[in-house]
C-alpha positions as a Markdown table, in Angstrom:
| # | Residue | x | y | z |
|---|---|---|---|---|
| 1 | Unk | -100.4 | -64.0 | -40.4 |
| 2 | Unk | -103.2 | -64.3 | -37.9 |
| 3 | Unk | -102.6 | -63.1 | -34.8 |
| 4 | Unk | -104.4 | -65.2 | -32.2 |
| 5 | Unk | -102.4 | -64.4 | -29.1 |
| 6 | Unk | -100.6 | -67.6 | -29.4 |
| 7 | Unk | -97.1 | -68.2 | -28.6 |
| 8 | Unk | -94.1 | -69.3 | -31.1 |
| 9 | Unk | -90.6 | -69.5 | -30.0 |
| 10 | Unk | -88.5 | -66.8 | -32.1 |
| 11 | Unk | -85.2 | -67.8 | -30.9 |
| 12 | Unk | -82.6 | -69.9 | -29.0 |
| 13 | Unk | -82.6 | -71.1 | -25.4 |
| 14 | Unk | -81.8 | -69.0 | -22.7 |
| 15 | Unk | -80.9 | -70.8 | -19.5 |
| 16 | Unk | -79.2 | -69.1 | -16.1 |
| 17 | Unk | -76.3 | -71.1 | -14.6 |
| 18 | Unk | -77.0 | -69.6 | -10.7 |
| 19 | Unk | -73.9 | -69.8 | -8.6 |
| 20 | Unk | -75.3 | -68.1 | -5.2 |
| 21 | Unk | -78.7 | -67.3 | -3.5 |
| 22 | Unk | -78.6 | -64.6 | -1.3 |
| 23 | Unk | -80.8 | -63.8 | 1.9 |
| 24 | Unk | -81.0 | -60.2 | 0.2 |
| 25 | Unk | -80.4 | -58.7 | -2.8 |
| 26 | Unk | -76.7 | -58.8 | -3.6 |
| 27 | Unk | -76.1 | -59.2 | -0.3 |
| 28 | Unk | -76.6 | -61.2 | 2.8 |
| 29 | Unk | -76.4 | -64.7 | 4.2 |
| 30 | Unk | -75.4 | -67.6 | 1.5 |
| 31 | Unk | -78.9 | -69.6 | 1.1 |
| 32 | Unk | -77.6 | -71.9 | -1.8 |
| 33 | Unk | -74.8 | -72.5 | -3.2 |
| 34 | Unk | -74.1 | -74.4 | -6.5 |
| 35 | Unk | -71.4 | -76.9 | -5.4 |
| 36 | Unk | -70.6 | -77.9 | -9.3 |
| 37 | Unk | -69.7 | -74.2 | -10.3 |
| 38 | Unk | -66.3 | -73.9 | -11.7 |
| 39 | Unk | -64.3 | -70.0 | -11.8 |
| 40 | Unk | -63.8 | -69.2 | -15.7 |
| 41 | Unk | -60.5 | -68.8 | -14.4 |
| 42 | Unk | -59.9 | -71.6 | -12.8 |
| 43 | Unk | -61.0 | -73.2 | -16.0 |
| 44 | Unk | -59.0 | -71.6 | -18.2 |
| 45 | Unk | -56.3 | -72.3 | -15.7 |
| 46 | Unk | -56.7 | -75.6 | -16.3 |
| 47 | Unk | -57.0 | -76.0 | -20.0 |
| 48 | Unk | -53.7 | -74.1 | -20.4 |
| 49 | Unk | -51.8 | -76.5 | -17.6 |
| 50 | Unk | -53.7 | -79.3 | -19.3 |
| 51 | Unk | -51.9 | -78.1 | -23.3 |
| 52 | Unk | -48.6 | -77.6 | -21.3 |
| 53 | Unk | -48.4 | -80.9 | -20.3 |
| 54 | Unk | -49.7 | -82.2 | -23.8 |
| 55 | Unk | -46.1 | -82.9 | -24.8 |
| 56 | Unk | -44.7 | -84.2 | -21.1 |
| 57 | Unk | -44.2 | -87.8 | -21.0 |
């Protein structure tokens, strides 16, 4: 093992999904926001409505 001081990638992806951009930290003005983000619970929401109606014809 030689240790150069290169780089080697030692595990998986990480990648941020931002939903808001603040003037401040944690607070102030809206400066982006990320018009595809969807609530987890709206989601969920959904997926349940979505098996409920599975068997509806």
């Amino acid at each position: 093992m030689e240790e150069d001081g290169s780089l080697v990638e030692i595990g998986p992806r990480f990648t941020l999904n931002p939903i808001r951009i603040f003037d401040g930290s944690f607070i102030g003005q809206t400066i982006w926001s990320n018009p595809h983000f969807v609530n987890p619970n709206k989601y969920r929401a959904e997926l349940k409505k979505s098996a409920a109606n599975k068997y509806v014809n």
